[in-house]
Biopython code that builds the backbone (N, CA, C, O; Angstrom):
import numpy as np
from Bio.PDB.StructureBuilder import StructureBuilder

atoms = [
    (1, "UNK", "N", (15.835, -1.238, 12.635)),
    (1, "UNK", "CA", (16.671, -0.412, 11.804)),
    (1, "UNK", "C", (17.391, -1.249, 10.755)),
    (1, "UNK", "O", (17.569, -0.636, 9.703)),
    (2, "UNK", "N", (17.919, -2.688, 10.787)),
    (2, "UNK", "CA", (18.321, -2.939, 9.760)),
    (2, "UNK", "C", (17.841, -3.859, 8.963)),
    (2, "UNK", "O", (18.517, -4.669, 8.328)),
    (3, "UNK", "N", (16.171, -3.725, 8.975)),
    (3, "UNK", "CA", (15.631, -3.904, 8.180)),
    (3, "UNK", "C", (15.362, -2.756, 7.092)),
    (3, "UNK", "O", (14.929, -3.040, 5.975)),
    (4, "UNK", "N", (15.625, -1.541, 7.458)),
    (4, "UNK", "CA", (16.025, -0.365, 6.458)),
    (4, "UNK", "C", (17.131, -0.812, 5.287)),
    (4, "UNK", "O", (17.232, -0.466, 4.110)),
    (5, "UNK", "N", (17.759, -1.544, 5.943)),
    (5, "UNK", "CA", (19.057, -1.786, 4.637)),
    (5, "UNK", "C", (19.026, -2.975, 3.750)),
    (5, "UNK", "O", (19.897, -3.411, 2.997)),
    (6, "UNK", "N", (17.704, -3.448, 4.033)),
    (6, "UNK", "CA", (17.347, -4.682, 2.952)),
    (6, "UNK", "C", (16.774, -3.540, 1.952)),
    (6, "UNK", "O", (16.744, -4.093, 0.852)),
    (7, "UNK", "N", (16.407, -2.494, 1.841)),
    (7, "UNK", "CA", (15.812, -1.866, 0.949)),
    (7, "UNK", "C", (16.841, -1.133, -0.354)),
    (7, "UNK", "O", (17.633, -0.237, -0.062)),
    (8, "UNK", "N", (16.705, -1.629, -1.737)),
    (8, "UNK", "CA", (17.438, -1.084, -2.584)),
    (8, "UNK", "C", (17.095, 0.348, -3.031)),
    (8, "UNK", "O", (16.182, 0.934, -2.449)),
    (9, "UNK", "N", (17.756, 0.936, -4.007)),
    (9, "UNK", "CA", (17.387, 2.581, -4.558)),
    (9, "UNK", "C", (15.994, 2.037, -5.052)),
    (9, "UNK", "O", (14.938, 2.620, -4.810)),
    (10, "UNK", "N", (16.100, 0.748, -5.838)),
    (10, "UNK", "CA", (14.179, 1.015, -6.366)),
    (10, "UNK", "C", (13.997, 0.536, -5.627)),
    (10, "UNK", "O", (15.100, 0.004, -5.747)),
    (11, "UNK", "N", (13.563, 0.027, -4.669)),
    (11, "UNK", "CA", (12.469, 0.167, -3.707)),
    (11, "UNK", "C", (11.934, 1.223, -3.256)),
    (11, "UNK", "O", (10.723, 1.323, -3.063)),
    (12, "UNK", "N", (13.261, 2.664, -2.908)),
    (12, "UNK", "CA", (13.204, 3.551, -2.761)),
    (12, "UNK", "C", (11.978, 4.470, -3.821)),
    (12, "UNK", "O", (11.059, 5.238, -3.537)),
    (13, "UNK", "N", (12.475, 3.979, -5.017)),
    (13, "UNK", "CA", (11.727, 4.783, -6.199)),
    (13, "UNK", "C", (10.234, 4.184, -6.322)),
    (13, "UNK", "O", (9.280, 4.886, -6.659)),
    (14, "UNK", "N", (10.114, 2.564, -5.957)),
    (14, "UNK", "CA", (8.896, 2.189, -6.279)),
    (14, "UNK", "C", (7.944, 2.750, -4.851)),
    (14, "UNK", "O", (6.716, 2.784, -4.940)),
    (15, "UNK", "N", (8.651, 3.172, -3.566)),
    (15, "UNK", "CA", (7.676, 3.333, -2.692)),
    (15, "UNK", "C", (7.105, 5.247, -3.001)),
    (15, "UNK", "O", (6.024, 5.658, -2.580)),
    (16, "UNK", "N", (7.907, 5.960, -3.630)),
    (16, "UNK", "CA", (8.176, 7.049, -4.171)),
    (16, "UNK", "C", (6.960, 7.372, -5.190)),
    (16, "UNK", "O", (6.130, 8.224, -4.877)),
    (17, "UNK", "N", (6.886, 6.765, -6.252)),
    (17, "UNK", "CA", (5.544, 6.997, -7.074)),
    (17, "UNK", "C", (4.297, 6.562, -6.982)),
    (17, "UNK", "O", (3.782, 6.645, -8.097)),
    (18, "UNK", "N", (3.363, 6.025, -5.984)),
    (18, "UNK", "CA", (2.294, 6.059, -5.504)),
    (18, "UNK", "C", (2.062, 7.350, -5.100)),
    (18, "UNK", "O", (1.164, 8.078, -5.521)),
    (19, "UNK", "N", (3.338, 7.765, -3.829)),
    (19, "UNK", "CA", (3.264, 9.266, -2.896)),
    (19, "UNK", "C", (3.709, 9.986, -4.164)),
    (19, "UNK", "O", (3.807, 11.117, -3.687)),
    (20, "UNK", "N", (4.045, 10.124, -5.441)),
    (20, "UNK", "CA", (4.118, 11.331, -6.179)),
    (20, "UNK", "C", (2.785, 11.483, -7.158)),
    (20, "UNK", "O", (2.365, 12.582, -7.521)),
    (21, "UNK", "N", (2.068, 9.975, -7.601)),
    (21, "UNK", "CA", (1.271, 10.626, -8.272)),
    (21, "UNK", "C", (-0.061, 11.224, -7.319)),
    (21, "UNK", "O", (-0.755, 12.106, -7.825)),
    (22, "UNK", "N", (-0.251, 10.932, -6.517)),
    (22, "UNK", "CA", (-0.919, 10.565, -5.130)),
    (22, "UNK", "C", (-0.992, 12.196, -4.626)),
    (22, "UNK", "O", (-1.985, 12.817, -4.247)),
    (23, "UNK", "N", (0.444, 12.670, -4.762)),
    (23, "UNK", "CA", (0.336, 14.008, -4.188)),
    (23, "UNK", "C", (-0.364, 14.956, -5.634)),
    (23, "UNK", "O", (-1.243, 15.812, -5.529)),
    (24, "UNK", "N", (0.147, 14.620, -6.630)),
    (24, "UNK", "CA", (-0.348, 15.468, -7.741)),
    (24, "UNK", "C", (-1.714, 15.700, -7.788)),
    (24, "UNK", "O", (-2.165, 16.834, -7.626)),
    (25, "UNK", "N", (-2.682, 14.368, -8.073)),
    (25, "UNK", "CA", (-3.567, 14.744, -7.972)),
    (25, "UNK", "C", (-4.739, 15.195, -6.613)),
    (25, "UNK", "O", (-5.859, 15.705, -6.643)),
    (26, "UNK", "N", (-3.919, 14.761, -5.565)),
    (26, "UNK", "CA", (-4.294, 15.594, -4.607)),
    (26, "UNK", "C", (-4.324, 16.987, -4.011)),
    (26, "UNK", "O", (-4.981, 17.494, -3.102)),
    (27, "UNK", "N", (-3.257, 17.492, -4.948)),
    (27, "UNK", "CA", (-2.899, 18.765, -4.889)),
    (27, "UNK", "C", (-3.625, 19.128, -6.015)),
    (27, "UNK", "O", (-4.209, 20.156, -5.673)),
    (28, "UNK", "N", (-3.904, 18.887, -7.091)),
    (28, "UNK", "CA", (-4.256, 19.203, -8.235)),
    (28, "UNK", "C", (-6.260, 19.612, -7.947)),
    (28, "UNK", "O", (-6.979, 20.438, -8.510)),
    (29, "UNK", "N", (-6.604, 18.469, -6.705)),
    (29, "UNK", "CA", (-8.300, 18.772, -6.379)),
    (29, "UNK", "C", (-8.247, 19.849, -5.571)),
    (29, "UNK", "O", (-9.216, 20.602, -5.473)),
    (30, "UNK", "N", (-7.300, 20.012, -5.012)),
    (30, "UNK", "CA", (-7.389, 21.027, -3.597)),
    (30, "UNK", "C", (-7.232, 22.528, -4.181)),
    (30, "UNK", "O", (-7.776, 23.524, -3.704)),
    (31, "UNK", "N", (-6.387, 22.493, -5.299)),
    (31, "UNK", "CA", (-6.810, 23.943, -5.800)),
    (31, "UNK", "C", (-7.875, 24.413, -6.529)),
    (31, "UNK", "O", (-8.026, 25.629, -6.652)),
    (32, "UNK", "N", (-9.025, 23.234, -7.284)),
    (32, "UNK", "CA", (-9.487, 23.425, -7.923)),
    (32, "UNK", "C", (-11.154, 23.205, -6.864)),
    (32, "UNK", "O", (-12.306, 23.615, -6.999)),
    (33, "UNK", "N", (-10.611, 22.558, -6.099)),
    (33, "UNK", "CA", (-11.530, 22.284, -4.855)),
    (33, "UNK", "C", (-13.239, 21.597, -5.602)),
    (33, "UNK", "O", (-14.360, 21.983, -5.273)),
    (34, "UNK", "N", (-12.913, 20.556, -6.607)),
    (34, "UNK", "CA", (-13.545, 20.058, -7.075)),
    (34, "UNK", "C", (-13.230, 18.512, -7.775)),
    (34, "UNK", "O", (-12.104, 18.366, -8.251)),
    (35, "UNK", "N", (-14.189, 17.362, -7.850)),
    (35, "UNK", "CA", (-13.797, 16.139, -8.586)),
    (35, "UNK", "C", (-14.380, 16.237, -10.160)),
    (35, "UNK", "O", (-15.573, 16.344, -10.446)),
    (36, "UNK", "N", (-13.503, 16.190, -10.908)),
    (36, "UNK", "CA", (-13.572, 16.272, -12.517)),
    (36, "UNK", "C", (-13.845, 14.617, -12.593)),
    (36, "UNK", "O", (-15.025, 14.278, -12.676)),
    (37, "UNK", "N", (-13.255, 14.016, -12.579)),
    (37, "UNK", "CA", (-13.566, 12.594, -12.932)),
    (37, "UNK", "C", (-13.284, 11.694, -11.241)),
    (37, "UNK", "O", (-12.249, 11.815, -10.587)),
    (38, "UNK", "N", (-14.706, 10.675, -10.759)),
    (38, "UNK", "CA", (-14.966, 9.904, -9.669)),
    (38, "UNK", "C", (-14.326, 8.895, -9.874)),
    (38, "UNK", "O", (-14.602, 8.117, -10.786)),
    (39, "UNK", "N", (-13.323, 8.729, -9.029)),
    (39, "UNK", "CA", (-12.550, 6.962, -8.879)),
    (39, "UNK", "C", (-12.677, 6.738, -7.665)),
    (39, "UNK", "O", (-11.687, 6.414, -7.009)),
    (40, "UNK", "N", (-13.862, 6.853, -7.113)),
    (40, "UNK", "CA", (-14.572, 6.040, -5.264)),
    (40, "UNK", "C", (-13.700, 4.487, -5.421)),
    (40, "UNK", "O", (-12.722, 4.077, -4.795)),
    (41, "UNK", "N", (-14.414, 3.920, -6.400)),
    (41, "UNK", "CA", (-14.388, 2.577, -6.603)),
    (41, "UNK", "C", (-12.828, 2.271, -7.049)),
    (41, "UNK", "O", (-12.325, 1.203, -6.697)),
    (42, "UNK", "N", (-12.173, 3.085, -7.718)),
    (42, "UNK", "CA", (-10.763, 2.739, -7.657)),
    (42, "UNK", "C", (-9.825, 2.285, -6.751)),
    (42, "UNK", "O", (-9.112, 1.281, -6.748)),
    (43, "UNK", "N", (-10.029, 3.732, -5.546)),
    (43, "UNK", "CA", (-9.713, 3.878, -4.159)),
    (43, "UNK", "C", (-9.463, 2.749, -3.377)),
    (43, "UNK", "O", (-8.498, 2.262, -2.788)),
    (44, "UNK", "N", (-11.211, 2.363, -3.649)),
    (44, "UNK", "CA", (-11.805, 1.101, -2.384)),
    (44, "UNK", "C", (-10.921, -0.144, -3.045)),
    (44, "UNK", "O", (-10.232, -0.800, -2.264)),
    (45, "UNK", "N", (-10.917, -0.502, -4.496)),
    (45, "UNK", "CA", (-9.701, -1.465, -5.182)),
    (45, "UNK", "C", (-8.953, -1.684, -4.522)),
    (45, "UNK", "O", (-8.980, -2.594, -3.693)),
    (46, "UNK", "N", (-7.800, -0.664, -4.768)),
    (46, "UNK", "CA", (-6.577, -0.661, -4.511)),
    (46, "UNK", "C", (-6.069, -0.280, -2.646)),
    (46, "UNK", "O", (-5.036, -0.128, -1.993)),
    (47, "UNK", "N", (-7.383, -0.275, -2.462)),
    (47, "UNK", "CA", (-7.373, -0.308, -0.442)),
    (47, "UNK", "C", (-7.041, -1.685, 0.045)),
    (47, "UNK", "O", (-6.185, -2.177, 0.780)),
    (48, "UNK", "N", (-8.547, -2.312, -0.994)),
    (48, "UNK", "CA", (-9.030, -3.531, -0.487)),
    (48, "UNK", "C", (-7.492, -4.154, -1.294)),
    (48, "UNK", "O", (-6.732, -4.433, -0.366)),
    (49, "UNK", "N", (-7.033, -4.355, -2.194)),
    (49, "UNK", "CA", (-6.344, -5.217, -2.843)),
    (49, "UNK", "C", (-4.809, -5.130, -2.239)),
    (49, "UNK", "O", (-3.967, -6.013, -2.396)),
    (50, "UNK", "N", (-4.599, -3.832, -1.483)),
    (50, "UNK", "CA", (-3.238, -3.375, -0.420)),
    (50, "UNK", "C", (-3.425, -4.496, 0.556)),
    (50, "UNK", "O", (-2.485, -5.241, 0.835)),
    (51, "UNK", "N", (-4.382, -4.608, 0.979)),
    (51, "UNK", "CA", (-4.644, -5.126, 2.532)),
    (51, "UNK", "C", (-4.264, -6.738, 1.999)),
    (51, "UNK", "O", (-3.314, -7.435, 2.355)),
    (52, "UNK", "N", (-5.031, -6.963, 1.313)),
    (52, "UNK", "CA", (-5.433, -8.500, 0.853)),
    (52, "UNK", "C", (-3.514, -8.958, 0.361)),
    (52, "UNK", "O", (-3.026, -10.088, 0.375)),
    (53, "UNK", "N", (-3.011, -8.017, 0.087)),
    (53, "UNK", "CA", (-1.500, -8.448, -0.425)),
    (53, "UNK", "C", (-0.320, -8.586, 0.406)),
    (53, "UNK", "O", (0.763, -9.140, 0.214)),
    (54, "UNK", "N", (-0.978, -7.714, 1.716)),
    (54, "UNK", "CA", (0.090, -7.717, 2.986)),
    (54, "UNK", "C", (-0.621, -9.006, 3.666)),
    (54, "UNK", "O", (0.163, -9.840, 4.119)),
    (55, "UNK", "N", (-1.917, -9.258, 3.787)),
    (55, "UNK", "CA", (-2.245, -10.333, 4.254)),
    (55, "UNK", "C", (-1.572, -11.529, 3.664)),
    (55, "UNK", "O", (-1.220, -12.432, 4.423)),
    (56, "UNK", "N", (-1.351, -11.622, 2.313)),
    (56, "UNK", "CA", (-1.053, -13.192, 1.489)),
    (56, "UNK", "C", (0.004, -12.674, 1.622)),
    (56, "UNK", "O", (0.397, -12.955, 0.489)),
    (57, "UNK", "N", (1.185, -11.909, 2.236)),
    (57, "UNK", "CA", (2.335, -12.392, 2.049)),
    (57, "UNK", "C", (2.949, -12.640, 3.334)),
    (57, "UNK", "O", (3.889, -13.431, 3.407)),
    (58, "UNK", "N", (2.500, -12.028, 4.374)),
    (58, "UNK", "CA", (2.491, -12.565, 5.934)),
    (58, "UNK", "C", (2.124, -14.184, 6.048)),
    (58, "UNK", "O", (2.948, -14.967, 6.519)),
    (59, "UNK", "N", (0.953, -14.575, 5.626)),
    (59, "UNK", "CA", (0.266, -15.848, 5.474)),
    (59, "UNK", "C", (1.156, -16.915, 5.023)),
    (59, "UNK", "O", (1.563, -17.900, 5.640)),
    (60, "UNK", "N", (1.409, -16.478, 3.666)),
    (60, "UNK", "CA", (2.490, -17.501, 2.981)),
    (60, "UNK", "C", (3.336, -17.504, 3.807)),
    (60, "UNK", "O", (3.192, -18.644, 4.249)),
    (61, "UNK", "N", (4.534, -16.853, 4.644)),
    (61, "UNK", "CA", (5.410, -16.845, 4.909)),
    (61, "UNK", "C", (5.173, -18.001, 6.623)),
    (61, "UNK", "O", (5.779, -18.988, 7.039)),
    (62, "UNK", "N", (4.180, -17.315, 7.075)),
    (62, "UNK", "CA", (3.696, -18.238, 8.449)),
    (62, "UNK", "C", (3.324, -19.404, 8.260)),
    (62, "UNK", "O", (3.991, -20.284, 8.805)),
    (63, "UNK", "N", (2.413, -19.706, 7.620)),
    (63, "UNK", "CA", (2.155, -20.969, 6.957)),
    (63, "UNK", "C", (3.401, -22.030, 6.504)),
    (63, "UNK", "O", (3.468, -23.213, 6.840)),
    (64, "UNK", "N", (4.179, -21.440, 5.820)),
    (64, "UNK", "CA", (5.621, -22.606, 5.330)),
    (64, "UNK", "C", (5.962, -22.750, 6.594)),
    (64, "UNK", "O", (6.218, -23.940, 6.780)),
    (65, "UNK", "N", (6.138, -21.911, 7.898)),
    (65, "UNK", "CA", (6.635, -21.750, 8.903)),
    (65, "UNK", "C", (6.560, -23.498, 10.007)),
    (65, "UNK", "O", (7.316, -24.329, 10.511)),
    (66, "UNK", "N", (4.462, -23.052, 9.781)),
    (66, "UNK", "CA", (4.191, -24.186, 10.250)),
    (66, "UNK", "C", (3.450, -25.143, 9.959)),
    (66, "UNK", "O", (2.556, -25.628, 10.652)),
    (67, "UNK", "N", (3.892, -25.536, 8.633)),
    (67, "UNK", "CA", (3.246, -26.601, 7.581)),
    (67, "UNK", "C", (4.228, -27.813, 7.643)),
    (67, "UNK", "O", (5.312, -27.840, 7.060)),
    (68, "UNK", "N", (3.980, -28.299, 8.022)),
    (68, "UNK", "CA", (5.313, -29.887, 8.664)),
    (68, "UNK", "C", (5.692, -30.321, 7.026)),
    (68, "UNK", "O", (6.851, -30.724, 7.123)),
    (69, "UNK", "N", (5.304, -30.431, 5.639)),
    (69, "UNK", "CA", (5.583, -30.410, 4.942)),
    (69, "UNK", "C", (6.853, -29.538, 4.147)),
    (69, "UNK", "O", (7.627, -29.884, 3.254)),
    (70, "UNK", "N", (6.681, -28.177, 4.942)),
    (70, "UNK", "CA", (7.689, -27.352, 4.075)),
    (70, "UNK", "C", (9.087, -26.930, 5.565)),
    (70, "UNK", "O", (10.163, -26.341, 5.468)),
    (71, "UNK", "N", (8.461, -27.498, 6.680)),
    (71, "UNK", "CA", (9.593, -28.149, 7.635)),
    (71, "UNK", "C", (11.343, -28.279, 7.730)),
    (71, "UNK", "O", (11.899, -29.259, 8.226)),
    (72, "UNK", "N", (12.107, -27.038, 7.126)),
    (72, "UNK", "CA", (13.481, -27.265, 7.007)),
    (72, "UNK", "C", (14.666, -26.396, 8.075)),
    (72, "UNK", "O", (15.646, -25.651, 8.056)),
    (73, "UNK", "N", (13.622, -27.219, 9.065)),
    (73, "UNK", "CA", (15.157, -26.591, 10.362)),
    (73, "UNK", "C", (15.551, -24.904, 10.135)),
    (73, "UNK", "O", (16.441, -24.458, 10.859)),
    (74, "UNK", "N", (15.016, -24.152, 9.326)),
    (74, "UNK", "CA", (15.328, -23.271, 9.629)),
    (74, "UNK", "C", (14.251, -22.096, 10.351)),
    (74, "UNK", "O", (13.169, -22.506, 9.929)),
    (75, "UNK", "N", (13.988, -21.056, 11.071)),
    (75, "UNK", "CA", (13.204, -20.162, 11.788)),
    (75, "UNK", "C", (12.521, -19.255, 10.592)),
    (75, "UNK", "O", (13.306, -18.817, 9.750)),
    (76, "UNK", "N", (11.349, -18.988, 10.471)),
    (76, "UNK", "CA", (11.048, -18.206, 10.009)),
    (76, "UNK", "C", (10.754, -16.681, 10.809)),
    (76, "UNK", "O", (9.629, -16.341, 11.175)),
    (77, "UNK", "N", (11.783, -15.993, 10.964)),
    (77, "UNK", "CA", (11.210, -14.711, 11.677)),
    (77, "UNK", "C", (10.189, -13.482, 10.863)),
    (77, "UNK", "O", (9.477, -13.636, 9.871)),
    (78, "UNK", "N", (10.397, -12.379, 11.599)),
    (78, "UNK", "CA", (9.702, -11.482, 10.881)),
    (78, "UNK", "C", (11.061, -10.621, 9.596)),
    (78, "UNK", "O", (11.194, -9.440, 9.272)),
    (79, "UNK", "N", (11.428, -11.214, 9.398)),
    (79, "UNK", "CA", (12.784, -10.573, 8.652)),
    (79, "UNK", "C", (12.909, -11.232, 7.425)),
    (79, "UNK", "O", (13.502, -10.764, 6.453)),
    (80, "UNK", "N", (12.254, -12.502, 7.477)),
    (80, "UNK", "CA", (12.067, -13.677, 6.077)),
    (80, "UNK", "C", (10.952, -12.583, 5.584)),
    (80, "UNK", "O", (11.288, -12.498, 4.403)),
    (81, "UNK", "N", (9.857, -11.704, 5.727)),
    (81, "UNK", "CA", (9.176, -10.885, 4.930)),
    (81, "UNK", "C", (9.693, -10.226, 4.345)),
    (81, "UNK", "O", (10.703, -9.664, 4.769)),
    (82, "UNK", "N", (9.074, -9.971, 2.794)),
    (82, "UNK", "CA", (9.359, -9.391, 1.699)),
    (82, "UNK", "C", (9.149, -7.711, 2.402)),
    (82, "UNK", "O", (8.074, -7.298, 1.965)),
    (83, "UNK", "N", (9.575, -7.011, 3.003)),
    (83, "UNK", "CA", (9.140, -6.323, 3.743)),
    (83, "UNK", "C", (9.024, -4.683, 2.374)),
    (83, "UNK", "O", (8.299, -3.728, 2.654)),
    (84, "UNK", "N", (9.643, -4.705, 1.379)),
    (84, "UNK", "CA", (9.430, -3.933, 0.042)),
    (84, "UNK", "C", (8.219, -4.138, 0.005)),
    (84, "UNK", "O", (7.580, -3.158, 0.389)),
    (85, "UNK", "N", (7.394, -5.311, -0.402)),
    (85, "UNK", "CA", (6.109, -4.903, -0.640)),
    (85, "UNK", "C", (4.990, -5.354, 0.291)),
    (85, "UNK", "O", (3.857, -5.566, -0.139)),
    (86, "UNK", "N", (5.292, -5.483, 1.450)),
    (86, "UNK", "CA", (4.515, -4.701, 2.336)),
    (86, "UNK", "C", (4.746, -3.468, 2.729)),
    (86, "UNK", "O", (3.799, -2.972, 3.341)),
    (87, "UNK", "N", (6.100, -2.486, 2.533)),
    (87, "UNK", "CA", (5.913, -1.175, 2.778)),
    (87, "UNK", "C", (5.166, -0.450, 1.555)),
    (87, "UNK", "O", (4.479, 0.559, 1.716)),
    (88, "UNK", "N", (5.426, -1.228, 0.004)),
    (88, "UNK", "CA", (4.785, -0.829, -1.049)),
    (88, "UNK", "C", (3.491, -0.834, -0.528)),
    (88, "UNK", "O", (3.093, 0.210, -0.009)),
    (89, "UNK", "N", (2.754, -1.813, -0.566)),
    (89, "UNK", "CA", (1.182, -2.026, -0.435)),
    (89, "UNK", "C", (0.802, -1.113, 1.346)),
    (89, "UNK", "O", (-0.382, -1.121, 1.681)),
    (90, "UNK", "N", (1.685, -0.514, 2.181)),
    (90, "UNK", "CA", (1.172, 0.129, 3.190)),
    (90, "UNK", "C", (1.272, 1.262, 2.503)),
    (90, "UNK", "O", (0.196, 1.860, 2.539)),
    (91, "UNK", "N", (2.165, 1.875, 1.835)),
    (91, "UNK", "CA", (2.199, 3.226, 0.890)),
    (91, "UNK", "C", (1.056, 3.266, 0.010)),
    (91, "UNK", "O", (0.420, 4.315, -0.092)),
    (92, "UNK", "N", (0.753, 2.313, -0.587)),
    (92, "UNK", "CA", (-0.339, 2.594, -1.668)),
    (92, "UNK", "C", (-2.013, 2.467, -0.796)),
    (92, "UNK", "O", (-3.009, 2.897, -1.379)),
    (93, "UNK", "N", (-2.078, 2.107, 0.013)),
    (93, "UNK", "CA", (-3.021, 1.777, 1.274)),
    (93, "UNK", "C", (-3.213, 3.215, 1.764)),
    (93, "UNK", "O", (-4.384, 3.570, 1.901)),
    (94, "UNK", "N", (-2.255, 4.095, 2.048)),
    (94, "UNK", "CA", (-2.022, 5.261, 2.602)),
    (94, "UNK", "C", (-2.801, 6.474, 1.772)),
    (94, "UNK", "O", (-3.700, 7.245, 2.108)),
    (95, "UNK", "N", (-2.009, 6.288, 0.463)),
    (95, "UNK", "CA", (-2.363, 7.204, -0.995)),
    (95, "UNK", "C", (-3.821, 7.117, -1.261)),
    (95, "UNK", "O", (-4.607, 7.991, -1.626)),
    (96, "UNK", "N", (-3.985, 5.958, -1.013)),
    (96, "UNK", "CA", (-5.708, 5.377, -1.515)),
    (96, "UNK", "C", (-6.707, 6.133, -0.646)),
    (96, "UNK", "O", (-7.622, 6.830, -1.084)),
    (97, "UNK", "N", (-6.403, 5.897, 0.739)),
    (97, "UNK", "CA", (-7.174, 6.119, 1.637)),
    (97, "UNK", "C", (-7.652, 7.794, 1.466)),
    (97, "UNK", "O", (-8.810, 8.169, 1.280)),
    (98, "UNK", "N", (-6.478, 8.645, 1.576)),
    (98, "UNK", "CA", (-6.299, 10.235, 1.413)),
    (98, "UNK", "C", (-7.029, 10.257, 0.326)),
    (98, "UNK", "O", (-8.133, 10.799, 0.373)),
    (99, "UNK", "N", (-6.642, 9.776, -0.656)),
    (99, "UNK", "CA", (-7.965, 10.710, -2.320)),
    (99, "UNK", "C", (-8.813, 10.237, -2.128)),
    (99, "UNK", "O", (-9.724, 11.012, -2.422)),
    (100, "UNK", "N", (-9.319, 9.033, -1.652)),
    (100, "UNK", "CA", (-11.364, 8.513, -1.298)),
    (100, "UNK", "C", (-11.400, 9.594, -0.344)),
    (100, "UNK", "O", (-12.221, 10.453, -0.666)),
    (101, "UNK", "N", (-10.586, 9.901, 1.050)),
    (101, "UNK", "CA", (-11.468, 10.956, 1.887)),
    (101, "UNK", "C", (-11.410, 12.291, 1.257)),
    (101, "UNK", "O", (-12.007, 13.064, 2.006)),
    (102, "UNK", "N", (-10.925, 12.955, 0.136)),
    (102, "UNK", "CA", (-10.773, 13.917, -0.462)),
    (102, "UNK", "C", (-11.716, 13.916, -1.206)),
    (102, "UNK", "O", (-12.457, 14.887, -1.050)),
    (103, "UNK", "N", (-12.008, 13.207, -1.975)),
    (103, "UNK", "CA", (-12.994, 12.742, -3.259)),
    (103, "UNK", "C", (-14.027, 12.680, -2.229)),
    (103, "UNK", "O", (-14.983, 13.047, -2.912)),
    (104, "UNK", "N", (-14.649, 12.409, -0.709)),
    (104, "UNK", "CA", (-16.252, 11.919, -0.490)),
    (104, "UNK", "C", (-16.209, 13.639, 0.272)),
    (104, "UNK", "O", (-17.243, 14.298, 0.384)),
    (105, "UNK", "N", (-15.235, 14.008, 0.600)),
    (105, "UNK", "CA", (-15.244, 15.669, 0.909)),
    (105, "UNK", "C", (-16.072, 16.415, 0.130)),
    (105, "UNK", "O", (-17.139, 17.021, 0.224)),
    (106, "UNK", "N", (-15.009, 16.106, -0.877)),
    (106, "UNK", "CA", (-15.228, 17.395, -2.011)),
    (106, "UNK", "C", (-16.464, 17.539, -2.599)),
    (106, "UNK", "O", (-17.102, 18.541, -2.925)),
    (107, "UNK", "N", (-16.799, 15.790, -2.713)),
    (107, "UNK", "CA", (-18.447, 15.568, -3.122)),
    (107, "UNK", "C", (-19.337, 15.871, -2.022)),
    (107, "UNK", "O", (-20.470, 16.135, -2.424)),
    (108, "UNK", "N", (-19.229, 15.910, -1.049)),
    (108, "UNK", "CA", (-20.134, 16.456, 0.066)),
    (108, "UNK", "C", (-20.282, 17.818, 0.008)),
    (108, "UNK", "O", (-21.396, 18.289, 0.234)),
    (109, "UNK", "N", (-19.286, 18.592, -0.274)),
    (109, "UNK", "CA", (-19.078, 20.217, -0.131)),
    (109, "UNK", "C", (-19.694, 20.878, -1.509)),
    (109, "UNK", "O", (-20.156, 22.017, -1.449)),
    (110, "UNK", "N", (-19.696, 20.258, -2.565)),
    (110, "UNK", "CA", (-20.808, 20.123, -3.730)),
    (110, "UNK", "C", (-21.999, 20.029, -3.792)),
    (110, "UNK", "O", (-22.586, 20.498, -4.767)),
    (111, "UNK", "N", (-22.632, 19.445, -2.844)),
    (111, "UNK", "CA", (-23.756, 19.195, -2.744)),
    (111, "UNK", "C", (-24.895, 19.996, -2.050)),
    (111, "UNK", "O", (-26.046, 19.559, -2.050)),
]
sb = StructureBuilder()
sb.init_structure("model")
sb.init_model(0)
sb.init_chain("A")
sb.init_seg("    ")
for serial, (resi, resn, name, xyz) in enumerate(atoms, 1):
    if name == "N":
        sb.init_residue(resn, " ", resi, " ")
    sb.init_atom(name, np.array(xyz, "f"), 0.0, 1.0, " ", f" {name:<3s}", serial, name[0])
structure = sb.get_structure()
């Protein structure tokens, strides 16, 4: 829980517009129950490039941890994470995932 209060209003706002444009055009296929323009490959991007960003910033952080070079008496817990953008990149991970399974739906139900 009080890792909730490391979080500022924009963080608030930046975790906010992935899930708003995210809902638009998800809402926007579901009434029309069709794909006007294919971003498969967008999706899989910004999946693959979520994952790969929570990975390098866990990494970096473990690594200084136990790199005898960067070695300064102090603990690195799980609380030294930038934990904003790993909730960013789990939000946009989330958004991504929902419009590729919407988008390989909709193209299936087309066919």
């Amino acid at each position: 829980m009080e890792a909730l209060l490391t979080f500022t209003f924009k963080d608030f706002i930046a975790f906010m517009i992935p899930l708003f444009i995210g809902g638009l055009i998800f809402n926007r296929r579901r009434k029309r129950k069709e794909v006007r323009v294919k971003f498969s490959f967008l999706w899989l991007v910004l999946i693959v490039g979520g994952i790969l960003e929570i990975c390098d910033d866990i990494y970096t952080t473990y690594s200084y941890r136990h790199n005898h070079l960067y070695n300064n008496d102090t603990l690195t817990t799980v609380f030294n994470y930038d934990f904003a953008k790993i909730v960013f990149c789990g939000v946009l991970i989330f958004v991504s995932i929902a419009l590729l399974l919407q988008e390989l739906l909709l193209n299936k139900q087309s066919h």
